[in-house]
C-alpha positions as CSV (number, residue, x, y, z in Angstrom):
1,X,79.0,29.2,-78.2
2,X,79.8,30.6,-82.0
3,X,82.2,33.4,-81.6
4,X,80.1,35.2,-84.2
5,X,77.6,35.7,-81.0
6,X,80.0,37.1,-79.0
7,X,81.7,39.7,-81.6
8,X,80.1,42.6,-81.1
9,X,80.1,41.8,-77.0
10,X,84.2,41.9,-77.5
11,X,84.4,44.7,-79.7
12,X,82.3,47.3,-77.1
13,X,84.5,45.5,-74.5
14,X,88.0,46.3,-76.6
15,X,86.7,49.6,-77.6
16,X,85.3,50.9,-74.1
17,X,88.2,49.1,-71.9
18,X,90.8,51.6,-74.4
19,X,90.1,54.3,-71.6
20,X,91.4,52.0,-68.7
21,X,94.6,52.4,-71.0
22,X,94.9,55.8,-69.9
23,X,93.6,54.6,-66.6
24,X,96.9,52.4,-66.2
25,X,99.1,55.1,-67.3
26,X,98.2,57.7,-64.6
27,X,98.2,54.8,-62.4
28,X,102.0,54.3,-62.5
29,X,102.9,57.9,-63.7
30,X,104.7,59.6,-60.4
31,X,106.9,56.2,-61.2
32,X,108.5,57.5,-64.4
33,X,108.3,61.0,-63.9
34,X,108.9,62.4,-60.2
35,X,112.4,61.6,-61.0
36,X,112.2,63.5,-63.9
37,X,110.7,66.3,-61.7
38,X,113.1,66.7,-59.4
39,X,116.0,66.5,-62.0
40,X,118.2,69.5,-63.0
41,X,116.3,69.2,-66.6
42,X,112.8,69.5,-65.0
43,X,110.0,71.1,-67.3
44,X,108.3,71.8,-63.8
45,X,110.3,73.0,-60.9
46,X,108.2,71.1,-57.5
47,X,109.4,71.3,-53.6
48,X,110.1,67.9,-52.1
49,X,106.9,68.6,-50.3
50,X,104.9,67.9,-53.7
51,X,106.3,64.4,-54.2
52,X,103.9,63.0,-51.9
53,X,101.1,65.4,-52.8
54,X,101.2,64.3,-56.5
55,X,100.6,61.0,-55.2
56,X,98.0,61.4,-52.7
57,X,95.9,63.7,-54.8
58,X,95.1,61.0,-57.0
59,X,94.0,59.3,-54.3
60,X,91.9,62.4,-53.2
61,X,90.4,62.1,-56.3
62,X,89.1,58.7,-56.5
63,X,87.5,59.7,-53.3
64,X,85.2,62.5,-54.5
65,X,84.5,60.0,-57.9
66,X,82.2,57.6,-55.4
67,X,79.1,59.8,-55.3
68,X,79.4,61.2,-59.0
69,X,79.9,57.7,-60.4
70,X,76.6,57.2,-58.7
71,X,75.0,60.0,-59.8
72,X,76.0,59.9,-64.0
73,X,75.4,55.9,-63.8
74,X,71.5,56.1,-62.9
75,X,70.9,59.3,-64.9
76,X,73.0,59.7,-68.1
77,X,73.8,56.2,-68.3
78,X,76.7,53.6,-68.3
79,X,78.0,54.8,-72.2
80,X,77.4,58.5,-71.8
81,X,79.2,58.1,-68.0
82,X,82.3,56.3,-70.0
83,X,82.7,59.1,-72.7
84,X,81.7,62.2,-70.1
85,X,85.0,60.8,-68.4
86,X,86.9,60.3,-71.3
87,X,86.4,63.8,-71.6
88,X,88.2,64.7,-68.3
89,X,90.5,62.5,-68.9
90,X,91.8,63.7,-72.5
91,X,91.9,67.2,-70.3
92,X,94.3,66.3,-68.0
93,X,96.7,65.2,-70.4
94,X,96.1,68.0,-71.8
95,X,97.2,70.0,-68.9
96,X,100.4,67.6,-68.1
97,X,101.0,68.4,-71.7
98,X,101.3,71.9,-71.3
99,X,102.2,72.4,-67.4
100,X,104.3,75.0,-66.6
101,X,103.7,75.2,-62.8
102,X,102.8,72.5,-60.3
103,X,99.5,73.7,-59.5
104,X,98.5,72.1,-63.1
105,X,99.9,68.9,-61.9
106,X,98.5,69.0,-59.1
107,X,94.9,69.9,-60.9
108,X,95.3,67.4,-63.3
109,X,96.2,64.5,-61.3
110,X,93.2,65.0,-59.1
111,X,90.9,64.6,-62.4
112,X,93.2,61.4,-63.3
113,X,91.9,60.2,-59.6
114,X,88.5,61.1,-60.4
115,X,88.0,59.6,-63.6
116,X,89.8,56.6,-62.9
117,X,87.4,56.4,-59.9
118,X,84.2,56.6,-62.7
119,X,86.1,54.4,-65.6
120,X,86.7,51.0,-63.0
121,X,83.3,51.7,-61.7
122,X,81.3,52.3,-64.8
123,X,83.0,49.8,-67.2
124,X,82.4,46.6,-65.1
125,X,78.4,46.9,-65.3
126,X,78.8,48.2,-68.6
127,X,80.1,44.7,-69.6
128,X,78.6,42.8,-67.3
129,X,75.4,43.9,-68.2
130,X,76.1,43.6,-72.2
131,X,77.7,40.2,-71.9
132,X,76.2,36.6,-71.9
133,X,77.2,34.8,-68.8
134,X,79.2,32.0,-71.0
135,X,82.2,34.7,-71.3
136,X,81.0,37.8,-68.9
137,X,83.7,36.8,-66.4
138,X,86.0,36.5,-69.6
139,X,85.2,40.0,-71.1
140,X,84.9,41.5,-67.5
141,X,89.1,40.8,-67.0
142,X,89.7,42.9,-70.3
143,X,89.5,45.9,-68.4
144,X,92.0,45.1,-65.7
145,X,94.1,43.8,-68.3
146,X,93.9,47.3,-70.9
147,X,94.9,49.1,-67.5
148,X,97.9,47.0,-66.7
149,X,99.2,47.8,-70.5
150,X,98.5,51.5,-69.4
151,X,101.1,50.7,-66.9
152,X,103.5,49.5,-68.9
153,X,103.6,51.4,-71.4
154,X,104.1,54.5,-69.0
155,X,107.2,52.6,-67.5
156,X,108.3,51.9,-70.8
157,X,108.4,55.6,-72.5
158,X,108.1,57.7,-69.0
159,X,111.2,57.6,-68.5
160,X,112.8,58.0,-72.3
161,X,110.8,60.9,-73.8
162,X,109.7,64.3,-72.7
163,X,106.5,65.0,-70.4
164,X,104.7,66.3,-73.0
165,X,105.5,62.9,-75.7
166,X,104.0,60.9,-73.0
167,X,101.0,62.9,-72.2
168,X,100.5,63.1,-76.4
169,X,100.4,59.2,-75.8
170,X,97.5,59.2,-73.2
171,X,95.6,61.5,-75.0
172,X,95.7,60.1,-78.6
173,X,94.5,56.9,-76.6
174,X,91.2,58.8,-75.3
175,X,90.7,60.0,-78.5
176,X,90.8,56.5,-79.5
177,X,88.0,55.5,-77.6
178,X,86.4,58.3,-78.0
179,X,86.1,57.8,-81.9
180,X,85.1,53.8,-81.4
181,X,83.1,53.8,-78.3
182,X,81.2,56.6,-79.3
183,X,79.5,54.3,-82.0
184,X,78.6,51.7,-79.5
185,X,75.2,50.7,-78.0
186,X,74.0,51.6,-74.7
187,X,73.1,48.8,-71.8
188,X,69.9,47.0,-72.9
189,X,69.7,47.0,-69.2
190,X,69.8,50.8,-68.7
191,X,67.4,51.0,-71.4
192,X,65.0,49.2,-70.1
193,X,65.0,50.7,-66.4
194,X,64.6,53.9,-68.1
195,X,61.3,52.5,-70.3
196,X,62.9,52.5,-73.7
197,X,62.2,49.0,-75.0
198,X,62.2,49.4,-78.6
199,X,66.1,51.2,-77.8
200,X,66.8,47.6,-75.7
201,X,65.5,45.3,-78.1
202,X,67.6,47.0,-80.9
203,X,70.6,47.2,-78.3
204,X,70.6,43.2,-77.7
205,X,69.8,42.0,-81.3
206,X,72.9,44.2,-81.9
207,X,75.2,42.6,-78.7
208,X,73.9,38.7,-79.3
209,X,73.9,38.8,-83.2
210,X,70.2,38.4,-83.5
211,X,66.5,39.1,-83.8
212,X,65.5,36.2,-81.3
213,X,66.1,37.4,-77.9
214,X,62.9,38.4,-77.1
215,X,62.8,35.6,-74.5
216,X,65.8,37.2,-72.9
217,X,64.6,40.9,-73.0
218,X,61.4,39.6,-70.9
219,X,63.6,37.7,-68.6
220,X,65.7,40.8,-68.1
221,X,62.4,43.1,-68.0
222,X,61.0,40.6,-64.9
223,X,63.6,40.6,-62.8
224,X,64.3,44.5,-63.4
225,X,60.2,45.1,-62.6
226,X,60.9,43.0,-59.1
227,X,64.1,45.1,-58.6
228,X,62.5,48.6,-59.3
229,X,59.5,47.3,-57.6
230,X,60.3,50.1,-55.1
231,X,62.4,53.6,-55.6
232,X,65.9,52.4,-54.9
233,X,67.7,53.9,-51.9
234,X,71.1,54.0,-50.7
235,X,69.7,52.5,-47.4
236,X,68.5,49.3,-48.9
237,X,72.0,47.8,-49.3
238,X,71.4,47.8,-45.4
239,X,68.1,47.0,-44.9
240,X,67.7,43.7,-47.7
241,X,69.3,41.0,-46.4
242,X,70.8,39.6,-50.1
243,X,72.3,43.2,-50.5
244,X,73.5,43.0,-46.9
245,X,75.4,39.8,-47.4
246,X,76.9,41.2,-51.2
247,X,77.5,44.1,-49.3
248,X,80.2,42.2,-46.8
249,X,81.3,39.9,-49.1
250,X,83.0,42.9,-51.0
251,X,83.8,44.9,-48.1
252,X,86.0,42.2,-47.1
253,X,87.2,41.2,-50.3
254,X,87.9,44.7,-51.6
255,X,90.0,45.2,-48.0
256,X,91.5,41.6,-48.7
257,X,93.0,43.4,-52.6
258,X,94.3,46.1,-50.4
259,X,95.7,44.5,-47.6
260,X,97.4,42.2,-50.4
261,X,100.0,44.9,-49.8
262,X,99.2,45.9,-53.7
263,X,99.5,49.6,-52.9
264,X,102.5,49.7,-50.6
265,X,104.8,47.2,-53.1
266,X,104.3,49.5,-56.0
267,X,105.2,52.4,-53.8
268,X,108.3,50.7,-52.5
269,X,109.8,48.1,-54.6
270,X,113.1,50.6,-54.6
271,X,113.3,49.9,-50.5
272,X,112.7,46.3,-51.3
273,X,115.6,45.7,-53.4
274,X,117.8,48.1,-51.3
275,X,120.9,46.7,-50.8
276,X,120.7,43.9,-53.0
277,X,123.3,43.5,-55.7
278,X,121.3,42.9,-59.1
279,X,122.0,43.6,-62.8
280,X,118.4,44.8,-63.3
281,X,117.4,48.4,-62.6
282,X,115.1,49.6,-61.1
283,X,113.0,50.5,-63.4
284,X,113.4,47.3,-65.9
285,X,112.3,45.2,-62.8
286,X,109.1,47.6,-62.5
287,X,108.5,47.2,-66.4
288,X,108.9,43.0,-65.5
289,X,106.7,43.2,-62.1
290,X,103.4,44.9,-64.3
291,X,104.4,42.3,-67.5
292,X,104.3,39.4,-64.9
293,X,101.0,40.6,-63.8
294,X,99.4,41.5,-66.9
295,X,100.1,37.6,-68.0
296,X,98.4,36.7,-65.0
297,X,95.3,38.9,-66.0
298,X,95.6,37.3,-69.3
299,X,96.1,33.6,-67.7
300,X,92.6,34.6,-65.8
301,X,90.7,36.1,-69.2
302,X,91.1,31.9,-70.1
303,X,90.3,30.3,-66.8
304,X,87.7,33.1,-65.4
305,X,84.4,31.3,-67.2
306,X,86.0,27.4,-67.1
307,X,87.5,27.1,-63.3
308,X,85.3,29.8,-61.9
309,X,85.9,33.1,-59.8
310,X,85.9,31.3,-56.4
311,X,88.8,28.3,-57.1
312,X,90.7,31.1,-59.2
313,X,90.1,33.7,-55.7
314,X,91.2,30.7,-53.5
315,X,94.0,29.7,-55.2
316,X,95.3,33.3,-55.9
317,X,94.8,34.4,-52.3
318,X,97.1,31.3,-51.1
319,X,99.9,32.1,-53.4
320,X,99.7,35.3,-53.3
321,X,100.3,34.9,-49.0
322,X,102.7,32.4,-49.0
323,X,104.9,34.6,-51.7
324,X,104.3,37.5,-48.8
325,X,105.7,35.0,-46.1
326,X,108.8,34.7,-48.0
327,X,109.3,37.9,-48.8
328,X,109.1,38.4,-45.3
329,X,111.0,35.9,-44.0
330,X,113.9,36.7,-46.1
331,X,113.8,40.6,-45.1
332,X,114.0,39.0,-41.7
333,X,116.5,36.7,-42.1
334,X,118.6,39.6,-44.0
335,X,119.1,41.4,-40.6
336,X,120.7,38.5,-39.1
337,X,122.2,36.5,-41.0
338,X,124.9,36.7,-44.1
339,X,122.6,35.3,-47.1
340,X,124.2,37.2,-50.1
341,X,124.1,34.2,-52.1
342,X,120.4,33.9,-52.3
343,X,119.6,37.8,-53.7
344,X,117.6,35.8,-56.1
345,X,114.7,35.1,-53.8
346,X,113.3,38.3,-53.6
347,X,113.3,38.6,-57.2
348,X,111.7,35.3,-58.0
349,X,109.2,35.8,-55.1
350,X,108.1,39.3,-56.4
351,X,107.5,38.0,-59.6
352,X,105.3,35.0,-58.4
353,X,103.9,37.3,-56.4
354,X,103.0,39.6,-59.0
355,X,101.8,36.6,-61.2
356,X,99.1,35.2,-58.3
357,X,98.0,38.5,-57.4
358,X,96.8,39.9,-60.6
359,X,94.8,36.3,-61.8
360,X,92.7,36.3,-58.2
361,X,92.8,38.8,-55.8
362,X,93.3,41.8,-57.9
363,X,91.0,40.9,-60.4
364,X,88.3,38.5,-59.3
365,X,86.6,41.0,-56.7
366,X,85.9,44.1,-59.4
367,X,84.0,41.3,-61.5
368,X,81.5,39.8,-58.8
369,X,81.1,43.3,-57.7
370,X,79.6,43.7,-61.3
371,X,78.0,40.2,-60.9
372,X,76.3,39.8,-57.6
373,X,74.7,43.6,-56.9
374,X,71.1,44.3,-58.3
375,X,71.1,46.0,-61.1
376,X,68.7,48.7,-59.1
377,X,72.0,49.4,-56.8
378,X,74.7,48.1,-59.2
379,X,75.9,51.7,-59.8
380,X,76.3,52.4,-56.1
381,X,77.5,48.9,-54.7
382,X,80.5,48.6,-57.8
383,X,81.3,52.7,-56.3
384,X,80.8,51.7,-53.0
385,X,83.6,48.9,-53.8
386,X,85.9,51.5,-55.1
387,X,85.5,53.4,-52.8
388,X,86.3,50.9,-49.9
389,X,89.5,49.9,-52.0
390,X,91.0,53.5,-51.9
391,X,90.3,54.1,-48.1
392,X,91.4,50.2,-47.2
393,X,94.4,51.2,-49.7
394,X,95.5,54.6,-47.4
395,X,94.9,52.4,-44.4
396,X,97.5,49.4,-46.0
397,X,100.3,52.5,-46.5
398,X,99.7,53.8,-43.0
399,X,100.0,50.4,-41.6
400,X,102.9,49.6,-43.7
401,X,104.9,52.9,-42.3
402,X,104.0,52.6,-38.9
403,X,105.0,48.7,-38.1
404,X,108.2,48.6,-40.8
405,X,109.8,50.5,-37.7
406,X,109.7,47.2,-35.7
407,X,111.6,45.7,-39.6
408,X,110.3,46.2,-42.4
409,X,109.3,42.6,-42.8
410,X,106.5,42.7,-40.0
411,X,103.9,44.6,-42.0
412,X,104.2,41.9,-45.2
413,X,103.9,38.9,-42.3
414,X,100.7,40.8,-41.6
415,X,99.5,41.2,-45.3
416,X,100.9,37.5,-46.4
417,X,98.6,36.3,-43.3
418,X,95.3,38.2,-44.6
419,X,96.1,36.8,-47.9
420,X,95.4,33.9,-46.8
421,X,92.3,34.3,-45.0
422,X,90.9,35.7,-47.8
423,X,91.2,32.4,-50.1
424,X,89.6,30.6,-47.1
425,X,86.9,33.1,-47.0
426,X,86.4,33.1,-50.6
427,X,86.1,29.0,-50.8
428,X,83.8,28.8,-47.9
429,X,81.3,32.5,-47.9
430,X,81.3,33.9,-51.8
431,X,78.7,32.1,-54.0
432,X,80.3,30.9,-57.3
433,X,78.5,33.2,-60.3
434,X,80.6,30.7,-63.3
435,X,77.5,30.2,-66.1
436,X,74.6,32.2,-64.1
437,X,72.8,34.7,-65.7
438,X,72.8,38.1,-63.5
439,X,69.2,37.1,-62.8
440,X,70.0,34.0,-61.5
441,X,72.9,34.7,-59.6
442,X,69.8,37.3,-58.2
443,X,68.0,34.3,-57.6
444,X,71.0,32.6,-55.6
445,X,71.1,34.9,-53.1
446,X,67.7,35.5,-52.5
447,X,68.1,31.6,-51.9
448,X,65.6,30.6,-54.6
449,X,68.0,28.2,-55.7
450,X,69.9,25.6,-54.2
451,X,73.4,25.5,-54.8
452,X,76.9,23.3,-53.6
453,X,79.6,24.9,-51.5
454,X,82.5,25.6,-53.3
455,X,84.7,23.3,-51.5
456,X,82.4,20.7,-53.4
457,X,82.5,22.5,-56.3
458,X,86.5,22.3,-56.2
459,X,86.0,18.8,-54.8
């Protein structure tokens, strides 16, 4: 395919991902600046008490995100959802800019929760539903990897400048999108549910390059007439039995991301490496674990729409345990036995780990979510997804500190072995969407078409 097809696909990509930017820096901001907190030089005097609150609130936040991402996607829109976002989010940076007490913190990094809840949710059917399927799966890994950049870059200045420099950072990146998304088309899909052709038409000649898609406009109008046939309900990802089997498929993949131990290993990497004699700090191995995984994001962009999401999902998933297992095994063996000569392994491990992780299981199920829901209940199966991953995510912490009193070790045994049931899973249950058009990947699981198992696929 002609890259001049595709330009304007990765330019509303680029220019709408720039928000998961900001995304990734609240992600990993308690990192960088608790200890700055809690320092004798603090702009902000906290308790102890509000180390934990600062980052559970975010949390908190992505929880109360799931039913107004629903909401703003089905009446405002996927753009207008992005930039109403980008609005709180350019606020709360805003606030951390100019905190003075805690309760602004706190205020602020409950809307960080909230909009990151609406950005990962929004943005995946944004460019799923913008995209052709010959690089959907490429363009739909953009986002995770914009985010992971957020990350890094908030490890990299968090802990060198002043609160306020870094929050000047995050906003001038909203601002960014702001001034570039603003300019970009809506979903010809969106348009079209809501009756505005001649808006669609224009909106798809603009994302493919040209006036001739009118054969794809009526292929989209079809399947979105069958779709919208009825008024869609919240109840019908129950009662249809295609939505019932998506449905499950990301319930137990978006518990697989969590229980991938994700959450609890960038919470902890300090207890990790306690003990351990290394040259590295702490913080210049967090700045290598997120640059490990954002090459793996980028190794995926590459592989995504060639290998396919299921061999990528497999393969990740097995890694990704076995790395676990060893982790394990050498927090273990550390108990018992005198193995200071191999303080390497943990090192090396985390950074395979970190490597497998982000190319499969912490990136693949975000983009089938996007894929394999109608686009009638896209906005609430993609929320419905995030949602499960922050509850399975508070479930994965609580696991982790009630069995690490038996040794630490046990509770990564436990999320190596999930791991790898989830590549199994993946190989044997999850459809492969590679090269489908969302309405035949429709079609697919309505069982219209026939298609081979993975494992032949692989084979």
């Amino acid at each position: 395919m002609a890259a001049s097809t595709t330009l304007f696909q990765i330019l509303a990509t680029t220019t709408g991902s720039l928000i998961s930017v900001s995304d990734g820096m609240q992600y990993g901001w308690t990192s960088p600046i608790l200890p700055l907190l809690m320092s004798s030089s603090t702009p902000v005097q906290i308790e102890e008490s509000d180390v934990a609150l600062l980052e559970n609130i975010y949390l908190f936040g992505a929880l109360l995100g799931f039913p107004i991402t629903i909401f703003l996607l089905n009446r405002i829109g996927r753009k207008k959802t992005l930039i109403t976002s980008a609005f709180a989010s350019l606020s709360l940076w805003i606030l951390i800019g100019f905190a003075t007490n805690v309760t602004a913190l706190r205020i602020a990094r409950f809307i960080a929760g909230l909009s990151a809840n609406i950005n990962f949710s929004a943005l995946p059917v944004y460019v799923a539903e913008i995209s052709e399927k010959q690089v959907r799966g490429r363009l739909g890994t953009v986002v995770h990897v914009m985010a992971l950049l957020g990350t890094i870059l908030m490890y990299s200045v968090g802990p060198y400048v002043s609160m306020t420099t870094s929050s000047v950072i995050g906003a001038t990146i909203v601002l960014l999108f702001l001034v570039t998304f603003s300019f970009m088309p809506e979903s010809p899909y969106y348009l079209l549910i809501k009756n505005q052709k001649d808006e669609a038409q224009k909106s798809l000649e603009r994302f493919r390059n040209s006036e001739d898609v009118e054969a794809e406009l009526v292929e989209i109008s079809e399947i979105l007439g069958e779709e919208y046939a009825e008024r869609p309900r919240l109840l019908n990802l129950l009662k249809i039995k295609s939505n019932q089997k998506v449905l499950a498929i990301m319930i137990i993949l978006t518990i697989g991301e969590s229980f991938s131990g994700i959450t609890v290993l960038f919470m902890n990497v300090h207890l990790i490496f306690e003990d351990i004699p290394l040259s590295l700090s702490t913080n210049t191995l967090a700045i290598l674990f997120s640059v490990v995984m954002c090459i793996g994001c980028i190794f995926a962009t590459f592989l995504v729409d060639k290998a396919g999401r299921v061999s990528l999902l497999f393969s990740s998933s097995l890694f990704t345990g076995i790395s676990l297992l060893i982790i394990s095994s050498y927090l273990l063996y550390k108990e018992n036995v005198e193995i200071s000569g191999y303080t390497w392994i943990p090192v090396a491990t985390m950074m395979v780990y970190s490597f497998t992780y982000k190319y499969g299981v912490g990136l693949i199920p975000l983009v089938l979510a996007s894929e394999l829901f109608s686009t009638n209940l896209k906005a609430v199966g993609v929320s419905a997804t995030c949602f499960t991953f922050v509850i399975s995510s508070i479930i994965s912490i609580s696991i982790y500190h009630y069995f690490k009193r038996f040794g630490v070790y046990v509770p990564f045994y436990l999320f190596g072995g999930f791991c790898i049931f989830i590549g199994f899973f993946a190989l044997f249950c999850i459809p492969e969407t590679k090269g489908k058009s969302l309405e035949e990947i429709q079609e697919l699981l309505n069982g219209n078409s026939r298609r081979k198992s993975n494992y032949e696929e692989i084979k």
